[in-house]
MIMAR-758404 format. One record per residue (C-alpha): residue number from 0; x, y, z. Coordinates in Angstrom, 1 decimal. Layout:
REM MIMAR-758404
+-----+--------+--------+--------+
!   k !      X !      Y !      Z !
+-----+--------+--------+--------+
! NUM !      X !      Y !      Z !
...
+-----+--------+--------+--------+
***
This chain:
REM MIMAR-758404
+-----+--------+--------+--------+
!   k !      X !      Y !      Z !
+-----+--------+--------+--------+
!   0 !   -4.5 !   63.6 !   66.0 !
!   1 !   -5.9 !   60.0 !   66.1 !
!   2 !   -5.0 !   57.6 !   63.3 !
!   3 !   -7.7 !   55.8 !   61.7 !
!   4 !   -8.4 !   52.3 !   62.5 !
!   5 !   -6.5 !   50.3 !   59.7 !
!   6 !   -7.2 !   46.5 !   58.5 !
!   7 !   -5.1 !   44.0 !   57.7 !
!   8 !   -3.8 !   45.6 !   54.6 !
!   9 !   -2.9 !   48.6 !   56.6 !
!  10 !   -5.7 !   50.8 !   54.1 !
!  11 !   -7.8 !   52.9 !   56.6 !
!  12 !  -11.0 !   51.4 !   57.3 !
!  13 !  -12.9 !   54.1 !   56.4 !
!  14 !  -11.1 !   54.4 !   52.8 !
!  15 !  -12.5 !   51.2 !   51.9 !
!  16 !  -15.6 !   51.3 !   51.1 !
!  17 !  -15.3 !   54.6 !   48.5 !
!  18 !  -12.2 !   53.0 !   47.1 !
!  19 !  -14.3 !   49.7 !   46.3 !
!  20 !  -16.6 !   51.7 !   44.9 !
!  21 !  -14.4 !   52.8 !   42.7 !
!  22 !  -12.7 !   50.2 !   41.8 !
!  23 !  -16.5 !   48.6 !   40.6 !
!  24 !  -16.9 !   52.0 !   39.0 !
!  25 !  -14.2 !   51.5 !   36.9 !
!  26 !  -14.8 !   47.8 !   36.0 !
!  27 !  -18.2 !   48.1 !   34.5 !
!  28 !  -17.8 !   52.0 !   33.2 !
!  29 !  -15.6 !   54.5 !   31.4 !
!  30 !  -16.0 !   56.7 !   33.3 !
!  31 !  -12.8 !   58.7 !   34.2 !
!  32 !  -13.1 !   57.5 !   37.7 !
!  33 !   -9.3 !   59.3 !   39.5 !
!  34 !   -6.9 !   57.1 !   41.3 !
!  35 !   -7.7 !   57.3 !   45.3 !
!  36 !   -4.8 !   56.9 !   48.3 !
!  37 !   -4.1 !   54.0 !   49.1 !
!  38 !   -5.2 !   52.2 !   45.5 !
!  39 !   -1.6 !   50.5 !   44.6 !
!  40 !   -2.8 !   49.3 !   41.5 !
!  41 !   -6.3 !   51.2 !   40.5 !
!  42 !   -6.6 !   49.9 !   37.3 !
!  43 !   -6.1 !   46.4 !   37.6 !
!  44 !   -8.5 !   43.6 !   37.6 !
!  45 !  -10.9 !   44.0 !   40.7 !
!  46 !  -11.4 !   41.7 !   43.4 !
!  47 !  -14.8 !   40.6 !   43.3 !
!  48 !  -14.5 !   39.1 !   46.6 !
!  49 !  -13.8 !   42.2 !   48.3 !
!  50 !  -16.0 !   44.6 !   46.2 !
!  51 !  -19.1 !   42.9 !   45.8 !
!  52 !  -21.1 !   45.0 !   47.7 !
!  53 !  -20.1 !   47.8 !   45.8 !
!  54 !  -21.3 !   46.4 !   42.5 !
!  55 !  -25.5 !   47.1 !   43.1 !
!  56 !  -23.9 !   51.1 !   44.0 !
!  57 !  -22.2 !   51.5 !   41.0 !
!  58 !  -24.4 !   50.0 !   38.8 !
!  59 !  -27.3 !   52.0 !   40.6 !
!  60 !  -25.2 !   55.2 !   39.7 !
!  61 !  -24.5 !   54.1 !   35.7 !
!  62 !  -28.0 !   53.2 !   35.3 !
!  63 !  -29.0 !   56.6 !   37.5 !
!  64 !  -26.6 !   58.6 !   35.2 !
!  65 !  -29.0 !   57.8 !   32.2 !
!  66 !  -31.9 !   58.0 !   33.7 !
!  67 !  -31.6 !   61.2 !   35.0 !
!  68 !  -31.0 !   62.4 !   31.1 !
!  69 !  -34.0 !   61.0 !   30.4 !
!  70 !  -36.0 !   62.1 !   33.0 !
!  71 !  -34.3 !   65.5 !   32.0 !
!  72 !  -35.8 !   65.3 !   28.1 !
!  73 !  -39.0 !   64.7 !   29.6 !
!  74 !  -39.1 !   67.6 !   32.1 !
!  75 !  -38.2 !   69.8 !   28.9 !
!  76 !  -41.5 !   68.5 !   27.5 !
!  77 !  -39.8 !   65.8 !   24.8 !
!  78 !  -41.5 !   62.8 !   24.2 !
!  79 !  -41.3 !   59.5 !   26.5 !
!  80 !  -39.6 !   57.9 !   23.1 !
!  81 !  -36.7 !   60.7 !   22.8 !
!  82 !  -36.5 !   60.3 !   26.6 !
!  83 !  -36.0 !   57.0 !   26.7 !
!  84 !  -33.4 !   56.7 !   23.2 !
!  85 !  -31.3 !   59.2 !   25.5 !
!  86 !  -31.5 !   57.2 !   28.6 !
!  87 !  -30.4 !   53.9 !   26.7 !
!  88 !  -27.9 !   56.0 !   24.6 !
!  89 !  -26.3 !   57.6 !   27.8 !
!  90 !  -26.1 !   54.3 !   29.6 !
!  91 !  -24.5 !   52.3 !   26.7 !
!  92 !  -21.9 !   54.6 !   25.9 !
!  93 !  -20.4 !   55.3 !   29.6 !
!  94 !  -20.5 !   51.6 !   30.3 !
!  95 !  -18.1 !   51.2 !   26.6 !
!  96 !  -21.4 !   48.6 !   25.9 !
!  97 !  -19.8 !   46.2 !   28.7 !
!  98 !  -22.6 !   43.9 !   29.2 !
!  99 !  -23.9 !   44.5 !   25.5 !
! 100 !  -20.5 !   42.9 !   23.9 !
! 101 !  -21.1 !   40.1 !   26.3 !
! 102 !  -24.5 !   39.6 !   25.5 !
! 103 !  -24.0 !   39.5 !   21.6 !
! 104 !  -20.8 !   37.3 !   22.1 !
! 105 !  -23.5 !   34.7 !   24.2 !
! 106 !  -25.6 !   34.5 !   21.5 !
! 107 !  -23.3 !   34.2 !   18.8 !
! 108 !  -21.3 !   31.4 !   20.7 !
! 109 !  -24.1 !   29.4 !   22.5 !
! 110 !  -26.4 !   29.1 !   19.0 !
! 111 !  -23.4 !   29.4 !   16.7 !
! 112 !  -21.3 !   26.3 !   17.3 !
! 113 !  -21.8 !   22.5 !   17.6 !
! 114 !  -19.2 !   21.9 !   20.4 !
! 115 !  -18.5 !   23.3 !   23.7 !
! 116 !  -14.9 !   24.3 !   22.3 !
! 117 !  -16.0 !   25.8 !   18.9 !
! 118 !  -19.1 !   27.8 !   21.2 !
! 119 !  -16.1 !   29.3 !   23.7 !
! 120 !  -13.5 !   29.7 !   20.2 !
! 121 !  -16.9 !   31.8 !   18.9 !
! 122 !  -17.1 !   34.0 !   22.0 !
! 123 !  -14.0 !   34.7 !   22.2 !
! 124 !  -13.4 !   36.3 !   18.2 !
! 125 !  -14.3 !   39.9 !   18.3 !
! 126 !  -16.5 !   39.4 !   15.2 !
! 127 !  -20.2 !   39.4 !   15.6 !
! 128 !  -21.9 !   36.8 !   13.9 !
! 129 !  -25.7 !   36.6 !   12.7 !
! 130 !  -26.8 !   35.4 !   16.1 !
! 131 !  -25.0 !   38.4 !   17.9 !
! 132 !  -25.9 !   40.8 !   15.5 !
! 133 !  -29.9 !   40.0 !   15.8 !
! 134 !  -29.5 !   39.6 !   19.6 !
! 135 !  -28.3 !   42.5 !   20.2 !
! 136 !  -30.9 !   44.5 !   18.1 !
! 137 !  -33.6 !   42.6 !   20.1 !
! 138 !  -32.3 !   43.4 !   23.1 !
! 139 !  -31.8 !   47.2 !   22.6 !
! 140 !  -35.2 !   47.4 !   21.3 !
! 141 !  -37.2 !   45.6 !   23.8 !
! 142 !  -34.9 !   47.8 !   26.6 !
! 143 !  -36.3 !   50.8 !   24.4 !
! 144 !  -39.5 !   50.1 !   24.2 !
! 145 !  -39.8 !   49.6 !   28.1 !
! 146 !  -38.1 !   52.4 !   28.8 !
! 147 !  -40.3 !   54.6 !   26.4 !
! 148 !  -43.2 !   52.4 !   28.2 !
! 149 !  -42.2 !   53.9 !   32.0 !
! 150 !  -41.2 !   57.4 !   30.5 !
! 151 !  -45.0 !   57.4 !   29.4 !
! 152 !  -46.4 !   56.0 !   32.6 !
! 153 !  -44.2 !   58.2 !   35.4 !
! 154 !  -43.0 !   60.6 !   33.3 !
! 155 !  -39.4 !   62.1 !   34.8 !
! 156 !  -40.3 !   59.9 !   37.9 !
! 157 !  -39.3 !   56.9 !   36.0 !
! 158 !  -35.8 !   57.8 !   37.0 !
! 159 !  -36.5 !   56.7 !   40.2 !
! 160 !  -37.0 !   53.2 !   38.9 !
! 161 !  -34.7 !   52.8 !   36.3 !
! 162 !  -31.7 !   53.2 !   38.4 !
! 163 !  -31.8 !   50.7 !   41.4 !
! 164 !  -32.5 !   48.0 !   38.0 !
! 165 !  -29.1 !   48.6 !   36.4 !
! 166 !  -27.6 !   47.9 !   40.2 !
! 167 !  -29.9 !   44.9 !   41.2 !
! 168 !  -29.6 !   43.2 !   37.5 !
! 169 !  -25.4 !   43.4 !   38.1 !
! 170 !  -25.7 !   42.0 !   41.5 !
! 171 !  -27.7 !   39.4 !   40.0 !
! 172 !  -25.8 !   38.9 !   37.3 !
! 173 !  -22.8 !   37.5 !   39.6 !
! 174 !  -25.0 !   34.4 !   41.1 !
! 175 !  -23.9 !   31.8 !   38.0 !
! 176 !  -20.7 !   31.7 !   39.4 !
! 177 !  -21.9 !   30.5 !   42.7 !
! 178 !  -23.2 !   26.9 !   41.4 !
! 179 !  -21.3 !   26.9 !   37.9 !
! 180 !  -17.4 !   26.6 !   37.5 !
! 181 !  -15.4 !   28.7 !   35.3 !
! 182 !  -15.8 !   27.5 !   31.8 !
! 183 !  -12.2 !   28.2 !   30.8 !
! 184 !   -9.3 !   27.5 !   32.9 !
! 185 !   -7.0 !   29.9 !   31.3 !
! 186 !   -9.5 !   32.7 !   31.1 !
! 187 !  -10.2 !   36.2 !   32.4 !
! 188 !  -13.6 !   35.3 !   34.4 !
! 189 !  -11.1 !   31.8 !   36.0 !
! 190 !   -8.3 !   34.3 !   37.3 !
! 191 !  -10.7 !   37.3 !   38.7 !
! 192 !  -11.8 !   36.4 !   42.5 !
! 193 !  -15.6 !   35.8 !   42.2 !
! 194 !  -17.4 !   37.3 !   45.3 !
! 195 !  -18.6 !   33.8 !   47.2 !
! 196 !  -21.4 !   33.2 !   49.3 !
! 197 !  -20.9 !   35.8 !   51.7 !
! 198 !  -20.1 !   38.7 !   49.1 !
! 199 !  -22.6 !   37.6 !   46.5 !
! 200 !  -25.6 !   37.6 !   49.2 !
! 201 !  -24.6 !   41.3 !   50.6 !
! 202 !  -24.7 !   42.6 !   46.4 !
! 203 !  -28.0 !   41.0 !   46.4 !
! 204 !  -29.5 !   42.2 !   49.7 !
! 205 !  -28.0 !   45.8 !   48.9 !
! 206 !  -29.5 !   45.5 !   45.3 !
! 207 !  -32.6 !   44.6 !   46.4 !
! 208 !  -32.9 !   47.0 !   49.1 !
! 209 !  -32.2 !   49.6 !   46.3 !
! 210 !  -35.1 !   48.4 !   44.9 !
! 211 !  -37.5 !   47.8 !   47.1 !
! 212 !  -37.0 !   51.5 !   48.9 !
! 213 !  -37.5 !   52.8 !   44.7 !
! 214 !  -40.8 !   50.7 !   44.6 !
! 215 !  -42.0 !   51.5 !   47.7 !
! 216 !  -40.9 !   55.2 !   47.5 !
! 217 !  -43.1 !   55.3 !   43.7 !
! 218 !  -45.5 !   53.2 !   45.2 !
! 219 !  -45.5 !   50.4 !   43.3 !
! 220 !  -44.8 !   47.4 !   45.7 !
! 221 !  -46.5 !   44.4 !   43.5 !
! 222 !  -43.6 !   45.5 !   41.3 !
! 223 !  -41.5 !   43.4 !   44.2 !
! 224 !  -43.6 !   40.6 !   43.6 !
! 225 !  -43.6 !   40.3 !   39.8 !
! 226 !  -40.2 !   41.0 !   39.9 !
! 227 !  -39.2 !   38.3 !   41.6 !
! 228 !  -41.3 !   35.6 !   39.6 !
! 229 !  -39.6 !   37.4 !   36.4 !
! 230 !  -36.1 !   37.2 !   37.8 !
! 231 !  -36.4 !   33.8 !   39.1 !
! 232 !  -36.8 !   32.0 !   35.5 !
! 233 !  -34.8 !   34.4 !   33.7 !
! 234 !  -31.9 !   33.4 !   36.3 !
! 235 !  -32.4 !   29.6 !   36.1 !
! 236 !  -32.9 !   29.5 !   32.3 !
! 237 !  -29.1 !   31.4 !   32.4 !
! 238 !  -27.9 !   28.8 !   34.3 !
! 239 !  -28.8 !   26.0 !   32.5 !
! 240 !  -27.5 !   27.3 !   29.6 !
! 241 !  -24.4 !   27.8 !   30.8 !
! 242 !  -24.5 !   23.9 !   32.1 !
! 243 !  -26.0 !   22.8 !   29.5 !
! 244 !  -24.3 !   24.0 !   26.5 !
! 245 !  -20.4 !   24.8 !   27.7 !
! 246 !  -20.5 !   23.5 !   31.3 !
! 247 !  -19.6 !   26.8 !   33.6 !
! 248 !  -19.4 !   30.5 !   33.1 !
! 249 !  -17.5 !   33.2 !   30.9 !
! 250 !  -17.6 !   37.1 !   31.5 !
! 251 !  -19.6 !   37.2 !   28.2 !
! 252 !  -22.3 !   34.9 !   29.6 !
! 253 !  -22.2 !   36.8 !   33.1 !
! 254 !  -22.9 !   40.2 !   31.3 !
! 255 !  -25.8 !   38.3 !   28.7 !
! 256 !  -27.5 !   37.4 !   32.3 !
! 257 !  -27.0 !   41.1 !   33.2 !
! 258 !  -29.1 !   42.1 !   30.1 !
! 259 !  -31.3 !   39.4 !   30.8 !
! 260 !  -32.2 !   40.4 !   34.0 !
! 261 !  -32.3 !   43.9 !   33.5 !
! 262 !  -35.3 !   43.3 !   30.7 !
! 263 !  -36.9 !   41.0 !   33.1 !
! 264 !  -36.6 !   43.6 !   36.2 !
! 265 !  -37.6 !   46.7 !   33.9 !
! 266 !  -40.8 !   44.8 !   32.2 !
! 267 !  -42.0 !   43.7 !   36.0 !
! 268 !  -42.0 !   47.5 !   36.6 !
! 269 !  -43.6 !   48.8 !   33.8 !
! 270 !  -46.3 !   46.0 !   34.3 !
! 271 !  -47.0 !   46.8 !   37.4 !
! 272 !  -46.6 !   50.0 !   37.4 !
! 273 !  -49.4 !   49.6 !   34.0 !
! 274 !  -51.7 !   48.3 !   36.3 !
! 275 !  -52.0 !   51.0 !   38.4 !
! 276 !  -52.0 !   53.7 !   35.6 !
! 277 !  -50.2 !   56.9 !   34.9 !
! 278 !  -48.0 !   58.2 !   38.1 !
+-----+--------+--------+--------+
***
């Protein structure tokens, strides 16, 4: 029998790319993803550098998983509103509300203190402030709404565009750490390989080939367009934040510009997809 090719870790070639996909499965989910050959230490913190790529999947699949209830609710005649409760509900609780914690920590540390250190002491207590508290209800409401918005328009088909969102929006979500440095030098985002130029352009391309293929396949490509001139601000806004108000990046202000983005991608679908009227 002929061995597989092996790389420089000695892992088979072709193990790698399902074992980075679980490995970014089990970063952003709780999903009881099982320990694969080859894996010597499954559960520790992932190398970003070598499973980029994989993030736009594995987000595509969490956000997918949800959808997929939704579209589900709809197809046994329940409203666009139950539909899309379900979807959010589905998402937030098999993700452990990854990217939601981050996001209320942001809001509660970058409009909650007067100093850069007192913003990062903030975002690092567990409590939730006033600032996190009301973000966060904004956020899941607006994600509602849209959702119940593209439920209403496409009916189950909106699964189709909910899912590549959750991937692109994670890919996305990484690009901070390209032009910012790590805000703490003793912290979890500092000591976690960051994907680089090379591995933070292949999530993106993947992520937006995702999308693009979901547009095109719902027909719907001005939703390409608008959502790149919603993206575009959404990033650079999260980026001068981050300058501006503790000088790099933190996981919790990584996942905020997840759920940043997400809103922005979702709303530049259910816009377009608006102007061309019910699928």
């Amino acid at each position: 029998m002929n061995e597989q090719p092996r790389g420089k870790t000695g892992i088979p070639l072709l193990a790698k790319p399902p074992m980075r996909l679980a490995q970014a499965l089990r970063f952003y989910s709780r999903l009881p993803v099982p320990r694969l050959p080859f894996e010597a230490n499954p559960h520790g913190m992932p190398n970003f550098t070598a499973i980029a790529p994989a993030v736009p999947v594995a987000g595509t699949i969490l956000s997918g998983i949800g959808a997929l209830v939704g579209a589900g609710a709809m197809i046994f005649g329940l409203s666009p509103g139950i539909a899309a409760a379900l979807t959010l509900c589905t998402i937030v609780i098999i993700t452990g509300c990854f990217h939601e914690d981050g996001f209320a920590d942001a809001c509660d540390g970058l409009w909650g203190g007067m100093t850069v250190e007192r913003r990062l002491e903030i975002m690092r207590d567990s409590r939730v402030g006033a600032y996190g508290a009301a973000g966060l209800a904004l956020n899941l409401l607006l994600r509602f709404a849209i959702l119940a918005e593209l439920f209403r328009l496409m009916g189950p088909f909106a699964a189709i565009a909910i899912a590549p969102v959750g991937g692109l929006s994670r890919a996305l979500s990484l690009l901070p750490t390209l032009v910012l440095p790590p805000a703490r030098t003793g912290g979890i985002a500092a000591a976690t390989l960051m994907p680089g130029r090379s591995g933070l352009f292949a999530a993106i391309g993947i992520g937006a080939l995702l999308f693009a293929g979901s547009m095109l396949l719902l027909e719907l490509p001005g939703a390409i367009w608008v959502a790149i001139l919603s993206v575009l601000p959404v990033l650079g806004l999260a980026v001068r934040l981050m300058r501006h108000k503790i000088g790099g990046f933190t996981g919790d202000l990584l996942g905020a510009t997840q759920q940043l983005t997400e809103i922005a991608l979702l709303l530049a679908v259910a816009g377009a997809s608006a102007a061309r009227g019910p699928f």
